[in-house]
C-alpha positions as CSV (number, residue, x, y, z in Angstrom):
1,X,33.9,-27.2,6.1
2,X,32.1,-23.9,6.9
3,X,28.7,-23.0,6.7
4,X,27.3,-19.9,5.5
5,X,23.9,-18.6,6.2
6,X,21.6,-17.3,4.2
7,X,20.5,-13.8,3.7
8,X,17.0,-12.9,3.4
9,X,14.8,-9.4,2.8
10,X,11.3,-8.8,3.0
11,X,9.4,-7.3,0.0
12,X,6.3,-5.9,-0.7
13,X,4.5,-6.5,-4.0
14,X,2.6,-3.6,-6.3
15,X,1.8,-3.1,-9.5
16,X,0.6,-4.6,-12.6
17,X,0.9,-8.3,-12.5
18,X,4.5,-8.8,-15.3
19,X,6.1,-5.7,-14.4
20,X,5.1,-5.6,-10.6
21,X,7.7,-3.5,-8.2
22,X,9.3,-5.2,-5.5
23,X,9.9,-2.8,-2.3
24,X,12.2,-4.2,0.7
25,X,10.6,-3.2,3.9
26,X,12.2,-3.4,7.4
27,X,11.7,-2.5,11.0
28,X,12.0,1.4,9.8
29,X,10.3,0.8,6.2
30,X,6.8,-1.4,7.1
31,X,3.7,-1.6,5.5
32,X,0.9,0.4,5.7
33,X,-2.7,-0.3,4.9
34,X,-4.2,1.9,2.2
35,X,-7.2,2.1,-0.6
36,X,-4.8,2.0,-2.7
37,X,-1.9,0.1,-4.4
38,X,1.0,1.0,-2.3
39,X,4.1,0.3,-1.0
40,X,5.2,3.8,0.5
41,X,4.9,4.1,4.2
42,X,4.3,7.3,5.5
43,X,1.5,8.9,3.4
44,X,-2.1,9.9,4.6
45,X,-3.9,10.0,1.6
46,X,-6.2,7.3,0.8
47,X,-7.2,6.6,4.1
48,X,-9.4,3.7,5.1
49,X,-12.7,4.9,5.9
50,X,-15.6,3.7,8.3
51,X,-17.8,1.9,6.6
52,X,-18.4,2.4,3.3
53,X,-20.0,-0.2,1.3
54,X,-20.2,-4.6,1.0
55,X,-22.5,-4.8,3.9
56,X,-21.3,-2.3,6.5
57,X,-17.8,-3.2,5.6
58,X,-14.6,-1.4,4.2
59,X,-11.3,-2.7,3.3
60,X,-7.8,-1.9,2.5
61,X,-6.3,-2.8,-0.9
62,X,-4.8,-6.6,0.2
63,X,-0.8,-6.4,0.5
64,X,1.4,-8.8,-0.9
65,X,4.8,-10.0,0.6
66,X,6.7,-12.3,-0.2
67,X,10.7,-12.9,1.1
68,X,13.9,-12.3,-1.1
69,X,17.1,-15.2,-1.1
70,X,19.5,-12.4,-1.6
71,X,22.7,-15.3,-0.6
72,X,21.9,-18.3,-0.5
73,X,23.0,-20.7,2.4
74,X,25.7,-23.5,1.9
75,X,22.9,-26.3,1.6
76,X,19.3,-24.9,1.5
77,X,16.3,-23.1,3.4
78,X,13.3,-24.6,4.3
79,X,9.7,-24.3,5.5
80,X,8.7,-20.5,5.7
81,X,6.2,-19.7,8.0
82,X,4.4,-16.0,8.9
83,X,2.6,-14.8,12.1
84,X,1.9,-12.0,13.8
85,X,1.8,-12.0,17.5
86,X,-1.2,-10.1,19.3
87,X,-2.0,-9.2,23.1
88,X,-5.6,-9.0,22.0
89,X,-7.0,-9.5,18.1
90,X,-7.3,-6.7,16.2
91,X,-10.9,-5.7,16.2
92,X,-10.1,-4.4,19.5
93,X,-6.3,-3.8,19.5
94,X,-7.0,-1.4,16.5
95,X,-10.3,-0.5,17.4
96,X,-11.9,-1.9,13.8
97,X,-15.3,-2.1,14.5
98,X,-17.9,-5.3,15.1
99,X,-16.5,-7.6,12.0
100,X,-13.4,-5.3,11.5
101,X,-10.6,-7.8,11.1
102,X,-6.6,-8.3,9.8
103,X,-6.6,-11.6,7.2
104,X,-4.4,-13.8,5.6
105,X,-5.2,-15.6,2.7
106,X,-5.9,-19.1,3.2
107,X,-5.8,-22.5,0.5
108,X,-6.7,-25.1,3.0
109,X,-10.4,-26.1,4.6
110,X,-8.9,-25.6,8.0
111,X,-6.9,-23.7,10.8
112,X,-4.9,-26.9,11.2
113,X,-3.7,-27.3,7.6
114,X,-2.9,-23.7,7.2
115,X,-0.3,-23.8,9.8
116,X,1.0,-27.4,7.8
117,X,0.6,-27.4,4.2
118,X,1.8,-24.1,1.8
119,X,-0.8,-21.5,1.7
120,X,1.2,-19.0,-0.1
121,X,1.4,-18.8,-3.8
122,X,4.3,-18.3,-6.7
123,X,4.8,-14.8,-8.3
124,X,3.2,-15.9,-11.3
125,X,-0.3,-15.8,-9.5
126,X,0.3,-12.4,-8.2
127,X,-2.7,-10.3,-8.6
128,X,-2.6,-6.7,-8.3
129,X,-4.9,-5.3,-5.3
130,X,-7.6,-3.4,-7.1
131,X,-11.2,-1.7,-5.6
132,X,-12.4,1.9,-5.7
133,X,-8.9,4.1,-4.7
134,X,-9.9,6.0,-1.9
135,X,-12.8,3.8,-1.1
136,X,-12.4,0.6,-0.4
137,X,-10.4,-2.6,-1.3
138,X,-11.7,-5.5,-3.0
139,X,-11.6,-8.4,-0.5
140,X,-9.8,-11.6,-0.5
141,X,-12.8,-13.4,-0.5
142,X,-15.0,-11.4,-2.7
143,X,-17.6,-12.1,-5.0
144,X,-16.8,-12.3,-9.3
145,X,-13.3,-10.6,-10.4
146,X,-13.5,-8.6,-7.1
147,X,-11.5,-11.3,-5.2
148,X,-8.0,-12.7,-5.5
149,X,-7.7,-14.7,-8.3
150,X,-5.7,-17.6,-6.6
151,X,-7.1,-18.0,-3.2
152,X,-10.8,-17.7,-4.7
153,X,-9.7,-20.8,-7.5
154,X,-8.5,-22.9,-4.7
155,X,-10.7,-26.1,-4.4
156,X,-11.5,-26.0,-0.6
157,X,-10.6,-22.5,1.0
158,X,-11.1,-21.6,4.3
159,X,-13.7,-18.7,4.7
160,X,-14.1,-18.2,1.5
161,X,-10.3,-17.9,1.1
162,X,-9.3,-16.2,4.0
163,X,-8.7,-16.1,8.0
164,X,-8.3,-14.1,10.3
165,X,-4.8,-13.4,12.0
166,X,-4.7,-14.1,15.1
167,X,-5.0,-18.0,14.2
168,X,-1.1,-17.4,13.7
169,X,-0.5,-16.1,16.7
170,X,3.7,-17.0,17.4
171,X,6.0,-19.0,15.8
172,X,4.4,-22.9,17.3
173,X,1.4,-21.6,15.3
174,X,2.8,-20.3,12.5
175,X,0.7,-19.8,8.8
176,X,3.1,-21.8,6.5
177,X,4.0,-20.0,3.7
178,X,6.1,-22.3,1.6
179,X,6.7,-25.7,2.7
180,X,9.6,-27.9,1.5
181,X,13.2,-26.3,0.0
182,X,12.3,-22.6,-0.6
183,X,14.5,-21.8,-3.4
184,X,15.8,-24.3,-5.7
185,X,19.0,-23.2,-6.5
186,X,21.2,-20.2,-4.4
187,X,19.1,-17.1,-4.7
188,X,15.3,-15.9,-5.6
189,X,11.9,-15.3,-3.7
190,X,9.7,-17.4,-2.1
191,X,6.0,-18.0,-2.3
192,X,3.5,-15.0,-2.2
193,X,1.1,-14.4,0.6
194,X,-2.0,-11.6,1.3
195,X,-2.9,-9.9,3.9
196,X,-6.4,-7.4,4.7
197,X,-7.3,-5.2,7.0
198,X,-11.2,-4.8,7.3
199,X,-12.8,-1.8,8.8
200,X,-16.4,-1.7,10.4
201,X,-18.9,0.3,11.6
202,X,-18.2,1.4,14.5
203,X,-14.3,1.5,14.2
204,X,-12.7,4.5,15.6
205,X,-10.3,7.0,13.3
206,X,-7.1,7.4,13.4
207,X,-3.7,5.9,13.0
208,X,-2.8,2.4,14.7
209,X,-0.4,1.2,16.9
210,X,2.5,-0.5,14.3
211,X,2.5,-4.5,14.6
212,X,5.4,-7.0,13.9
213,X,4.6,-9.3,11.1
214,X,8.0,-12.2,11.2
215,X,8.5,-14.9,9.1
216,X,10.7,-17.8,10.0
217,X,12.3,-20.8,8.1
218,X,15.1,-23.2,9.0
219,X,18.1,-23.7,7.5
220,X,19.6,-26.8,6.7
Protein backbone atom coordinates (compact mmCIF):
# COMPACT_ATOMS: atom_id res chain seq x y z
CA UNK A 1 0.00 0.00 0.00
CA UNK A 2 1.13 3.59 -0.53
CA UNK A 3 -0.01 6.68 0.78
CA UNK A 4 -0.33 9.83 -0.92
CA UNK A 5 -0.61 13.22 0.65
CA UNK A 6 -2.74 15.72 0.10
CA UNK A 7 -2.19 18.93 -1.60
CA UNK A 8 -3.51 22.05 -0.36
CA UNK A 9 -3.51 26.01 -1.48
CA UNK A 10 -4.51 28.99 0.35
CA UNK A 11 -7.15 31.31 -1.16
CA UNK A 12 -8.48 34.51 -0.54
CA UNK A 13 -12.18 35.28 -0.98
CA UNK A 14 -13.68 38.67 -2.91
CA UNK A 15 -16.55 39.52 -4.57
CA UNK A 16 -20.12 39.29 -4.62
CA UNK A 17 -21.39 36.43 -2.50
CA UNK A 18 -22.54 33.47 -5.82
CA UNK A 19 -19.95 34.57 -8.07
CA UNK A 20 -17.08 35.44 -5.49
CA UNK A 21 -13.29 35.04 -6.98
CA UNK A 22 -11.02 32.80 -5.37
CA UNK A 23 -7.20 34.09 -5.42
CA UNK A 24 -4.36 31.49 -4.24
CA UNK A 25 -1.92 33.45 -2.20
CA UNK A 26 1.54 32.20 -1.06
CA UNK A 27 4.73 33.21 0.70
CA UNK A 28 5.32 35.73 -2.53
CA UNK A 29 1.42 36.40 -3.18
CA UNK A 30 -0.07 37.41 0.65
CA UNK A 31 -2.67 39.46 1.79
CA UNK A 32 -2.87 42.93 2.23
CA UNK A 33 -5.22 44.90 4.32
CA UNK A 34 -7.20 47.52 2.32
CA UNK A 35 -10.63 49.72 2.43
CA UNK A 36 -11.49 47.91 -0.02
CA UNK A 37 -12.52 44.49 -1.46
CA UNK A 38 -9.30 43.14 -2.59
CA UNK A 39 -7.19 40.38 -3.20
CA UNK A 40 -4.18 42.10 -5.10
CA UNK A 41 -1.12 42.55 -3.15
CA UNK A 42 0.99 45.26 -4.00
CA UNK A 43 -1.25 48.31 -4.45
CA UNK A 44 -1.31 51.71 -2.35
CA UNK A 45 -4.49 52.99 -2.97
CA UNK A 46 -7.13 52.66 -0.53
CA UNK A 47 -5.00 52.93 2.35
CA UNK A 48 -6.16 52.54 5.83
CA UNK A 49 -6.33 55.78 7.49
CA UNK A 50 -5.90 57.05 11.25
CA UNK A 51 -8.88 57.30 12.65
CA UNK A 52 -11.70 58.00 10.86
CA UNK A 53 -14.95 57.28 12.32
CA UNK A 54 -17.01 54.30 14.89
CA UNK A 55 -15.56 55.91 18.02
CA UNK A 56 -11.99 56.85 17.20
CA UNK A 57 -11.71 53.70 15.19
CA UNK A 58 -10.95 52.65 11.52
CA UNK A 59 -10.86 49.40 9.86
CA UNK A 60 -9.81 47.44 6.87
CA UNK A 61 -12.45 45.66 4.74
CA UNK A 62 -12.36 41.99 6.73
CA UNK A 63 -10.50 39.27 4.48
CA UNK A 64 -11.69 35.96 3.88
CA UNK A 65 -9.56 32.73 3.53
CA UNK A 66 -10.39 29.70 3.30
CA UNK A 67 -7.88 26.50 2.03
CA UNK A 68 -8.23 24.58 -1.38
CA UNK A 69 -8.12 20.25 -1.42
CA UNK A 70 -6.50 20.52 -4.75
CA UNK A 71 -5.49 16.22 -4.40
CA UNK A 72 -6.87 14.63 -2.02
CA UNK A 73 -4.93 12.25 0.36
CA UNK A 74 -5.40 8.43 0.19
CA UNK A 75 -7.79 8.41 3.41
CA UNK A 76 -8.81 12.01 4.54
CA UNK A 77 -7.70 15.41 6.20
CA UNK A 78 -8.71 16.50 9.41
CA UNK A 79 -8.94 19.29 11.95
CA UNK A 80 -7.75 22.68 10.28
CA UNK A 81 -6.52 25.11 12.55
CA UNK A 82 -5.04 28.96 11.83
CA UNK A 83 -2.62 31.12 13.88
CA UNK A 84 -0.40 33.64 13.62
CA UNK A 85 2.62 33.70 15.67
CA UNK A 86 3.66 37.22 17.28
CA UNK A 87 6.90 38.56 19.29
CA UNK A 88 4.66 41.13 20.65
CA UNK A 89 0.65 41.84 19.62
CA UNK A 90 -0.01 43.92 16.99
CA UNK A 91 -1.02 47.21 18.51
CA UNK A 92 2.48 47.61 19.09
CA UNK A 93 4.27 45.29 16.52
CA UNK A 94 2.41 47.47 13.83
CA UNK A 95 2.19 50.44 15.70
CA UNK A 96 -2.05 50.52 15.52
CA UNK A 97 -2.81 52.81 17.96
CA UNK A 98 -4.56 52.46 21.68
CA UNK A 99 -7.46 49.77 20.61
CA UNK A 100 -5.78 49.21 17.13
CA UNK A 101 -6.01 45.38 16.82
CA UNK A 102 -5.70 42.20 14.07
CA UNK A 103 -9.11 39.85 14.59
CA UNK A 104 -10.45 36.76 13.84
CA UNK A 105 -13.88 35.93 13.78
CA UNK A 106 -15.04 34.06 16.56
CA UNK A 107 -18.55 31.49 17.09
CA UNK A 108 -17.89 30.36 20.54
CA UNK A 109 -18.31 32.37 24.15
CA UNK A 110 -14.70 31.71 24.86
CA UNK A 111 -10.87 31.68 24.07
CA UNK A 112 -10.97 27.99 25.01
CA UNK A 113 -13.63 26.84 22.68
CA UNK A 114 -12.35 28.76 19.79
CA UNK A 115 -9.12 26.81 19.83
CA UNK A 116 -11.70 23.40 20.10
CA UNK A 117 -14.80 23.62 18.35
CA UNK A 118 -15.09 25.06 14.40
CA UNK A 119 -15.22 28.70 14.22
CA UNK A 120 -14.97 28.97 10.57
CA UNK A 121 -17.90 28.92 8.29
CA UNK A 122 -19.05 27.15 4.77
CA UNK A 123 -18.80 29.19 1.48
CA UNK A 124 -22.34 29.55 1.41
CA UNK A 125 -22.17 32.14 4.37
CA UNK A 126 -19.62 34.05 2.67
CA UNK A 127 -20.33 37.71 2.88
CA UNK A 128 -18.61 40.15 0.91
CA UNK A 129 -16.47 42.84 3.04
CA UNK A 130 -18.38 46.04 2.41
CA UNK A 131 -17.86 49.86 4.31
CA UNK A 132 -16.99 53.23 2.77
CA UNK A 133 -13.95 52.27 0.01
CA UNK A 134 -11.30 54.39 1.00
CA UNK A 135 -12.59 54.88 4.42
CA UNK A 136 -13.08 52.39 6.48
CA UNK A 137 -14.30 48.68 6.76
CA UNK A 138 -17.36 47.57 8.34
CA UNK A 139 -16.33 45.51 11.33
CA UNK A 140 -16.82 41.99 12.27
CA UNK A 141 -18.73 42.85 15.09
CA UNK A 142 -20.71 45.84 13.99
CA UNK A 143 -23.89 47.11 14.62
CA UNK A 144 -27.23 46.35 11.97
CA UNK A 145 -26.16 45.04 8.26
CA UNK A 146 -22.65 46.62 8.97
CA UNK A 147 -21.32 43.31 10.52
CA UNK A 148 -20.69 39.87 9.18
CA UNK A 149 -23.73 38.20 8.62
CA UNK A 150 -22.57 34.78 10.15
CA UNK A 151 -20.52 35.56 13.11
CA UNK A 152 -23.13 38.38 14.27
CA UNK A 153 -26.16 35.36 13.90
CA UNK A 154 -24.14 33.11 16.00
CA UNK A 155 -25.95 32.40 19.41
CA UNK A 156 -23.13 33.20 21.87
CA UNK A 157 -20.09 34.99 20.16
CA UNK A 158 -17.17 35.98 21.66
CA UNK A 159 -16.73 39.90 21.75
CA UNK A 160 -19.41 40.50 19.82
CA UNK A 161 -18.05 37.98 17.24
CA UNK A 162 -14.62 38.52 17.20
CA UNK A 163 -11.05 38.26 19.02
CA UNK A 164 -8.18 39.36 18.82
CA UNK A 165 -5.07 37.36 17.30
CA UNK A 166 -2.73 36.89 19.35
CA UNK A 167 -5.17 34.34 21.44
CA UNK A 168 -3.77 31.99 18.57
CA UNK A 169 -0.51 32.54 19.04
CA UNK A 170 1.33 28.90 17.56
CA UNK A 171 0.17 25.79 16.55
CA UNK A 172 -0.69 24.25 20.60
CA UNK A 173 -3.02 27.30 20.53
CA UNK A 174 -4.29 27.14 17.37
CA UNK A 175 -8.02 28.91 16.27
CA UNK A 176 -9.81 25.81 14.79
CA UNK A 177 -11.11 26.39 11.63
CA UNK A 178 -12.88 23.19 10.67
CA UNK A 179 -13.07 20.38 12.96
CA UNK A 180 -13.71 16.77 11.99
CA UNK A 181 -12.94 15.31 8.11
CA UNK A 182 -12.40 18.55 6.12
CA UNK A 183 -13.61 17.44 2.76
CA UNK A 184 -15.98 14.79 2.28
CA UNK A 185 -14.88 13.21 -0.71
CA UNK A 186 -11.18 13.77 -2.67
CA UNK A 187 -11.09 17.49 -3.41
CA UNK A 188 -12.80 21.00 -2.50
CA UNK A 189 -12.34 23.93 0.22
CA UNK A 190 -12.74 23.98 3.62
CA UNK A 191 -14.54 26.24 5.96
CA UNK A 192 -14.30 30.10 5.67
CA UNK A 193 -12.69 32.22 8.26
CA UNK A 194 -12.28 36.49 8.76
CA UNK A 195 -9.83 38.34 9.64
CA UNK A 196 -9.57 42.57 10.58
CA UNK A 197 -7.08 44.84 11.08
CA UNK A 198 -8.25 47.91 13.24
CA UNK A 199 -6.52 51.12 13.21
CA UNK A 200 -6.56 53.85 16.17
CA UNK A 201 -5.72 56.99 17.02
CA UNK A 202 -2.66 57.35 17.59
CA UNK A 203 -1.31 54.64 15.13
CA UNK A 204 1.69 55.63 13.06
CA UNK A 205 1.61 55.64 8.97
CA UNK A 206 3.06 53.58 6.88
CA UNK A 207 3.47 50.12 5.62
CA UNK A 208 3.99 47.10 8.17
CA UNK A 209 6.26 44.51 8.65
CA UNK A 210 4.60 41.22 6.57
CA UNK A 211 3.34 38.48 9.17
CA UNK A 212 2.99 34.60 8.61
CA UNK A 213 -0.62 33.51 8.90
CA UNK A 214 -0.24 29.13 8.78
CA UNK A 215 -2.86 26.76 8.94
CA UNK A 216 -2.32 23.21 9.84
CA UNK A 217 -4.48 19.91 9.72
CA UNK A 218 -3.51 16.23 10.08
CA UNK A 219 -3.80 13.79 7.82
CA UNK A 220 -5.07 10.53 8.37
Amino acid sequence: MIYIAATVQIEQITGTAGSETYTYKDTTSGTRYYTTDSAVVGATTNPIPIPTTDAGKSGSYWVTHCINVTAAPTAYIKNLRYYQTWTTSPYDDWTLGTGGDLLIGVSSATVADAKVFTQGFVSGSYDQADGVQGTYGYHISGKGAENHSYYSGCSAPMSGGASTITDFSDVDNAYMVQSGQVVAVGTGRSYCIVTQVIVASGATQGDKTDKNATFVFSEV
